[in-house]
C-alpha positions in Angstrom: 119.7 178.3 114.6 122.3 176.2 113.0 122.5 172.3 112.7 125.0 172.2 115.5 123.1 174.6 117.8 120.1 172.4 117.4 122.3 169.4 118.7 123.0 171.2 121.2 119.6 171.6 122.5 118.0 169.4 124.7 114.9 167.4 122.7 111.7 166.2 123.5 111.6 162.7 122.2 109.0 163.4 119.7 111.0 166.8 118.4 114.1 164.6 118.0 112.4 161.6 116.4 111.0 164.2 113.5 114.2 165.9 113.2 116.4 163.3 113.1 114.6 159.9 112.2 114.0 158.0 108.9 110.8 156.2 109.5 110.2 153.0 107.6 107.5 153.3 104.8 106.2 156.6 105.1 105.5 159.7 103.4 108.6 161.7 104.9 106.6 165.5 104.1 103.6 164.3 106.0 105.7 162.7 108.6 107.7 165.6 109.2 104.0 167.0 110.5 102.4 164.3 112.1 102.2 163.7 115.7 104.2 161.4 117.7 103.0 158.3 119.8 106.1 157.7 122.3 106.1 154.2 123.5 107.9 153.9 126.2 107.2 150.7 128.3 105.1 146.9 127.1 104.1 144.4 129.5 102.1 141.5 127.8 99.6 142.1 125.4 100.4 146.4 126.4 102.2 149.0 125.2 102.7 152.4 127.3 103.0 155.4 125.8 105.9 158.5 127.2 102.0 160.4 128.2 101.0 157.4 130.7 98.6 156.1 128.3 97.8 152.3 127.9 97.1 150.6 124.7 96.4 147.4 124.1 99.2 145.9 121.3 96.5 144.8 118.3 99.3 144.3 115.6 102.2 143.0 118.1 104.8 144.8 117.4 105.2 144.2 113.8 103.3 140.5 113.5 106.2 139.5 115.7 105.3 139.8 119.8 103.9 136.1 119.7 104.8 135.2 123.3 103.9 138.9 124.5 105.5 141.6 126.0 108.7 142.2 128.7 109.0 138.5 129.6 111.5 138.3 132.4 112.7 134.7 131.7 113.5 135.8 128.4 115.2 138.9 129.4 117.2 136.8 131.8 118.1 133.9 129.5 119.3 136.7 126.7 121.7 138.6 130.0 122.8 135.2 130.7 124.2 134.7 127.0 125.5 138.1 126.8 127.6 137.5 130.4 129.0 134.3 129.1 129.1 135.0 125.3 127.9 138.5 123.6 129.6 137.5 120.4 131.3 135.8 117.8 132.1 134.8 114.2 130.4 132.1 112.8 132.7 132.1 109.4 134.5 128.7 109.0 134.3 126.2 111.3 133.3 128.4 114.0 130.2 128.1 116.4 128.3 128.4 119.6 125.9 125.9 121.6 123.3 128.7 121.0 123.4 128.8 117.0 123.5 124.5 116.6 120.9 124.3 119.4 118.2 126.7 117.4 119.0 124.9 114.2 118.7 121.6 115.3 115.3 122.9 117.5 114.1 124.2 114.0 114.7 121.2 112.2 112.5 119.1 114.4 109.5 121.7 113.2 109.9 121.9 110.0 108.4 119.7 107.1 109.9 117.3 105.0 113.4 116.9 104.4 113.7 120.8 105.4 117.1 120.1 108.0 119.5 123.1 107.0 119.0 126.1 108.9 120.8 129.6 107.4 120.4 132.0 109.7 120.0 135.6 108.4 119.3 139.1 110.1 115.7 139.1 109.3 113.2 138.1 106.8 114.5 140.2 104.2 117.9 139.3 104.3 116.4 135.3 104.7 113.9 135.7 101.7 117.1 137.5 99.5 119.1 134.4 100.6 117.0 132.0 99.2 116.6 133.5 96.1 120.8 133.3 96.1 120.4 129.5 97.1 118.1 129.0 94.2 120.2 130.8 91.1 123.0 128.6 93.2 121.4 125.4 93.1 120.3 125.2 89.4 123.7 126.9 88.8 125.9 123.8 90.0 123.4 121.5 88.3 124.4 123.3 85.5 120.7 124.6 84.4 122.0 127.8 83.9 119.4 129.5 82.3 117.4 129.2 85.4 117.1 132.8 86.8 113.9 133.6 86.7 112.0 134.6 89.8 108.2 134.6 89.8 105.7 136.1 93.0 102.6 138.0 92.9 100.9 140.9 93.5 100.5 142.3 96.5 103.4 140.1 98.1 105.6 141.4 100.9 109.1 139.4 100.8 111.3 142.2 102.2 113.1 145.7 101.7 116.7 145.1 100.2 117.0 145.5 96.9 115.5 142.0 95.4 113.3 141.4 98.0 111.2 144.8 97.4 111.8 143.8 93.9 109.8 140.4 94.8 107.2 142.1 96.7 104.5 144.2 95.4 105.5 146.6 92.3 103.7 149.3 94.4 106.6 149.3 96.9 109.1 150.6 94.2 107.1 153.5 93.0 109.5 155.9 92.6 112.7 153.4 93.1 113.9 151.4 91.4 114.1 147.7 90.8 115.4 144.3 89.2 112.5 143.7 86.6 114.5 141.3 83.9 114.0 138.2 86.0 111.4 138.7 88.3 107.6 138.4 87.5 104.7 138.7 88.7 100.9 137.0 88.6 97.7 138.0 89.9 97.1 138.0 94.1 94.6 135.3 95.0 92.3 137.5 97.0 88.7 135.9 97.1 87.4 139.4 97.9 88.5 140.7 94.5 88.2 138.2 92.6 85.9 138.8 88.8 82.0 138.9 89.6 80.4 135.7 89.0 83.5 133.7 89.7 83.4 130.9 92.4 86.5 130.3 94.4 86.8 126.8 92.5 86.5 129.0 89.3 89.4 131.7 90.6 91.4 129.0 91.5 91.3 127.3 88.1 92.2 130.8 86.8 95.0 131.6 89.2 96.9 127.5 88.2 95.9 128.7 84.6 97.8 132.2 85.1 101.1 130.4 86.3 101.0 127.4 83.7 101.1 130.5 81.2 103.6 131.9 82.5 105.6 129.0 82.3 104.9 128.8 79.2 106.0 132.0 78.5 109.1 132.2 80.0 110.1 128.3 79.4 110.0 126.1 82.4 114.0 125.7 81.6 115.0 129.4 82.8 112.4 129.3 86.5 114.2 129.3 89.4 111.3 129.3 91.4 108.0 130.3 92.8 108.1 132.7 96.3 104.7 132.9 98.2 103.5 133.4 101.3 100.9 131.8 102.7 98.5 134.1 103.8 99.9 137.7 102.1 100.5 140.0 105.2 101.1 143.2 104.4 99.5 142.8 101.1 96.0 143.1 102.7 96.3 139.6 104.7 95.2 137.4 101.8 93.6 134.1 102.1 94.0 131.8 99.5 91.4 129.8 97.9 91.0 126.3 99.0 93.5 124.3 97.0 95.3 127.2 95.7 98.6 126.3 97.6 98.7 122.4 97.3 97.7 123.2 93.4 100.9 125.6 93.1 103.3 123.2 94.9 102.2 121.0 92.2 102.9 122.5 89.7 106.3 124.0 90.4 106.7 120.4 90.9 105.9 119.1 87.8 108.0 121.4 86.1 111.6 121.2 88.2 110.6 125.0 90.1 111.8 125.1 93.7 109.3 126.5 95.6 109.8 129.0 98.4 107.4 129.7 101.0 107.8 133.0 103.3 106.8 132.6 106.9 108.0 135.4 108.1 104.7 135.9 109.6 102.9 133.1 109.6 105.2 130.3 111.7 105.4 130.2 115.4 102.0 130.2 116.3 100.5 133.1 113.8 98.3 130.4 112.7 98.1 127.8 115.3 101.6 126.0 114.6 105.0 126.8 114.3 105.3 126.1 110.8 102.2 126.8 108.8 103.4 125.4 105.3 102.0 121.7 106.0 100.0 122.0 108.8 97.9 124.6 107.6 97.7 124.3 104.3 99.2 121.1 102.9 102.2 121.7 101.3 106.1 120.9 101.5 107.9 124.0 100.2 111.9 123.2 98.8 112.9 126.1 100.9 111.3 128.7 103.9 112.3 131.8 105.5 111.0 132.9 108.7 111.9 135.9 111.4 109.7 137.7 113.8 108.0 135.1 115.4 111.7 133.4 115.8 112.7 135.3 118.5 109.1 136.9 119.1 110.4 140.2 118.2 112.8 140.7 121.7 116.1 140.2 119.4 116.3 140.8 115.4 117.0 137.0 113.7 115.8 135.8 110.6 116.5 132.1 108.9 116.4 130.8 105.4 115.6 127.1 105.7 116.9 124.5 103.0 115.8 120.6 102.1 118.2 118.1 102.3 118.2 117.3 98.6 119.0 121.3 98.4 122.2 120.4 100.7 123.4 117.8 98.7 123.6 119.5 95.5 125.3 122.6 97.5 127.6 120.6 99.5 129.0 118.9 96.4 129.6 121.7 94.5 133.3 123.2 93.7 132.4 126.2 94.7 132.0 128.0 98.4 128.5 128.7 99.9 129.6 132.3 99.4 126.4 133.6 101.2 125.9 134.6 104.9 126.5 137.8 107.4 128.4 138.9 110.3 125.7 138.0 112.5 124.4 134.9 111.4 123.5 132.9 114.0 124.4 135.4 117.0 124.5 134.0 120.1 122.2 136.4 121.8 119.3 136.1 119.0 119.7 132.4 118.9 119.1 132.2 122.8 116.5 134.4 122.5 115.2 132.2 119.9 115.3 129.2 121.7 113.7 130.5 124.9 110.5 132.0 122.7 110.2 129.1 120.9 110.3 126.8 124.3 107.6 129.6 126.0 105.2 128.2 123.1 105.6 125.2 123.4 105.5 124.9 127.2 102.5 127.2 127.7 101.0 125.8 123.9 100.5 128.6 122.8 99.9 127.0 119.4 96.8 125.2 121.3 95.6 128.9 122.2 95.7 130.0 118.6 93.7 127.2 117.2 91.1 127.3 119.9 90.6 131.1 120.4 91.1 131.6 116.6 87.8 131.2 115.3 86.6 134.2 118.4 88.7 136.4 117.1 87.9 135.6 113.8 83.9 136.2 114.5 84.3 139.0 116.7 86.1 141.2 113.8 83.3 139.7 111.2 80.7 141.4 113.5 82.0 144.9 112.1 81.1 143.9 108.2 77.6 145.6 108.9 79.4 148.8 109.1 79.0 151.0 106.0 82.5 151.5 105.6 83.5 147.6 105.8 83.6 146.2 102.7 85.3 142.8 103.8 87.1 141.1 106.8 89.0 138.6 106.4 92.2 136.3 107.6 93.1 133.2 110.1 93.0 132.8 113.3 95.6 135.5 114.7 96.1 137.1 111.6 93.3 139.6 110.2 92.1 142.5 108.1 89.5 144.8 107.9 89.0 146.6 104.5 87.4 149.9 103.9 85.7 150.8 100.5 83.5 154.4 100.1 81.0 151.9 98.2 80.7 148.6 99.4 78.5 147.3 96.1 81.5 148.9 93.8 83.6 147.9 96.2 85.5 151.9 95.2 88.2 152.6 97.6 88.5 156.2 98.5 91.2 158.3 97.8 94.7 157.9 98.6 94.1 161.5 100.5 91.2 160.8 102.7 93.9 158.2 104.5 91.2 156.2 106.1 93.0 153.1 107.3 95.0 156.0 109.5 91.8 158.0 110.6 90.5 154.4 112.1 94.0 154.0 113.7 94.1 157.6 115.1 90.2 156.9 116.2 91.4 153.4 118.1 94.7 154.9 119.9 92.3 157.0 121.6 90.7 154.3 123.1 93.8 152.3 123.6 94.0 150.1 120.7 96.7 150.1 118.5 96.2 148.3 115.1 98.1 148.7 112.1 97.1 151.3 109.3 97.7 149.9 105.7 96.2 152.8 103.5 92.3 151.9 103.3 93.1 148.7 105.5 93.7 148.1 109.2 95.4 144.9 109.8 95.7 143.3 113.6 98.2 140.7 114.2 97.7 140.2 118.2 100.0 138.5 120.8 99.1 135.0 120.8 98.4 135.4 124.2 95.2 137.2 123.5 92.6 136.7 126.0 88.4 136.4 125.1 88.2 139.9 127.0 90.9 141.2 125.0 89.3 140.3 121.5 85.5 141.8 122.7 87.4 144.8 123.6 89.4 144.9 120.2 85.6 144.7 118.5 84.2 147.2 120.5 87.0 149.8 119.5 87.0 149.0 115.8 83.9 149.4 115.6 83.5 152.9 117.5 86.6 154.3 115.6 84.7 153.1 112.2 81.8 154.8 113.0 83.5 157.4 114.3 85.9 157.8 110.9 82.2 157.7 109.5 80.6 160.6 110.8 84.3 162.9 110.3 84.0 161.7 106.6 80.0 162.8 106.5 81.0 165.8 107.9 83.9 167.2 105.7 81.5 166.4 102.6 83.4 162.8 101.9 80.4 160.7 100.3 79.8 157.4 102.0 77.8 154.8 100.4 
């Protein structure tokens, strides 16, 4: 049949998402295979597949349901806007009550002097615009030579070109990338970490690591230091004690603006709406944040700036020639503004903190499992690793897929989590209920065992 016969067909949903679709991250040949899970329908913490089943939503969308799903005050504020304003340019001296509303709201949050809100289409377009603002900065303070970019491994900061460039060197295999000014050091995960090293000790190493490559590089041509506070897709990586407070310093000491990605962590992730300083300590020069900004209902991202930032870039002789189309829309903003009043009003932020250190138990339960070799994360934010030894700590192979054998296992008892090759990463609503997290155990832990015998069974050797 040719192409346009096939269009001419009617689809199944499933038939035309493999035919036609371009799924993010993925290995396109086994894609083209694999089945499909139709969702068709969310209320609160659940999703609904097109076959009637029910799952609970264990990674919230993408780390970004925080006020839950199908809201109607939410769906009514964002009809509202769209009756009396779908649209329009924010170039020039051009806005709308929604935009200065949600900047001013997300000034009051923030720490420090951090007042200047540039809002972006996500967190990669946020975390690419601060990297811009930096180069720009040291630019019209005529330090020049400052272009260089350092992150770390196993960071996530985005998909356009820099920002995959920032992020992990694994998510460029195959692509390419900007490696003149952008470098990496080590990921502080505690799990990993040399035998016979105390977190005090790998601490020390990790501030040792970035004072060498300082050194290397010459503090005169850093930019700055991108980091996010816990590392979300990179395996959900907590930080030594210290570590963050310890960094700041340092980029401080040597004139490095330092950038700190919430994309997943602010908005009640962690208990607050910005995690930076209430969580760990720190006042960053610059964060970028989406998801959680409009709880996933409208795509918005923003790249927030200090004061001292804004004073350099307002004096400068040239334009802030940086921004898009649909900065600051007018639906996203409202949509914005109405999650971000849900969580207060309901405190959710209070709910986090409290039922945090359940959820954080309940998941530790599971490290007596063979194939758990660590869990670990914050509050609303975990992991569960898998390793084939758990004394080596050996992964298994990139074929066995086990992260996805779990996830297949919990969809058919209606959990959705999120596969992350031998991990499994959960990211709830943060209007997860005690119920909801025993059930989320319960799952895991069948699925694991589960993924355990399958292995045992097709000769894969278990430890």
């Amino acid at each position: 049949m040719t192409l346009a016969g096939i269009k001419a067909q009617p689809m199944a949903t499933a038939d035309m998402d493999r035919r036609y679709n371009l799924h993010p991250f993925t290995n396109l040949g086994l894609m083209e295979k694999s089945e499909r899970t139709v969702i068709v329908g969310a209320k609160g913490n659940y999703v609904f597949g097109e076959d009637g089943r029910k799952f609970l939503d264990g990674l919230g969308g993408m780390w970004c349901v925080n006020i839950g799903h199908g809201r109607e005050e939410m769906a009514e504020a964002i009809a509202d806007q769209i009756r009396t304003l779908d649209y329009y340019s924010p170039f020039d001296d051009l806005t709308t009550p929604a935009m200065a509303t949600l900047a001013a709201a997300l000034a009051r949050h923030t720490p420090g002097s951090l007042n200047r809100v540039l809002f972006t289409t996500g967190g990669s377009t946020a975390a690419d615009s601060a990297i811009r603002i930096a180069h720009h900065y040291f630019e019209q303070l005529g330090q020049k030579s400052r272009r260089h970019i350092i992150s770390r491994d196993r960071a996530y900061h985005g998909s356009t070109y820099l920002t995959a460039s920032l992020s992990d060197r694994s998510y460029c295999d195959g692509w390419l990338r900007e490696a003149g000014f952008i470098h990496h050091l080590r990921a502080p995960g505690l799990y990993r970490r040399p035998d016979g090293m105390s977190e005090a000790e790998f601490a020390d190493s990790l501030i040792e690591e970035f004072e060498a490559k300082i050194s290397e590089l010459g503090a005169e041509n850093i930019a700055a230091f991108i980091a996010e506070p816990i590392q979300g897709s990179g395996g959900v990586i907590v930080p030594p004690e210290g570590y963050l407070k310890r960094m700041r310093e340092t980029c401080r000491k040597y004139g490095i603006l330092y950038i700190s990605d919430e994309v997943v962590t602010a908005f009640g992730r962690l208990g607050h709406i910005f995690a930076s300083e209430a969580e760990f300590g720190i006042v960053p020069d610059i964060i970028t944040s989406a998801k959680g900004l409009t709880s996933g209902y409208i795509p918005l991202g923003a790249a927030i700036i200090s004061d001292e930032i804004y004073e350099v870039l307002r004096g400068a002789h040239s334009y802030f020639n940086t921004g898009f189309t649909y900065s600051g829309h007018a639906v996203a903003c409202t949509a914005a503004l109405k999650s971000l009043e849900i969580i207060e009003r309901e405190k959710l932020c209070d709910h986090v903190r409290a039922i945090g250190p359940r959820f954080e138990g309940a998941l530790a339960g599971l490290r007596d499992l063979p194939l758990v070799g660590d869990v670990r994360g914050r509050r609303l934010m975990m992991c569960v690793e898998y390793v084939a030894d758990k004394a080596r700590k050996e992964l298994f192979t990139d074929e066995t897929r086990i992260g996805k054998r779990i996830w297949r296992h919990c969809q058919k008892r209606g959990l959705l989590v999120r596969p992350l090759a031998h991990l499994n990463v959960l990211s709830p609503p943060l209007t997860l209920n005690e119920g909801e997290i025993d059930f989320i155990a319960e799952v895991l832990r069948a699925a694991i065992i589960d993924t355990a015998d399958e292995l045992v069974r097709e000769g894969v050797r278990v430890a």
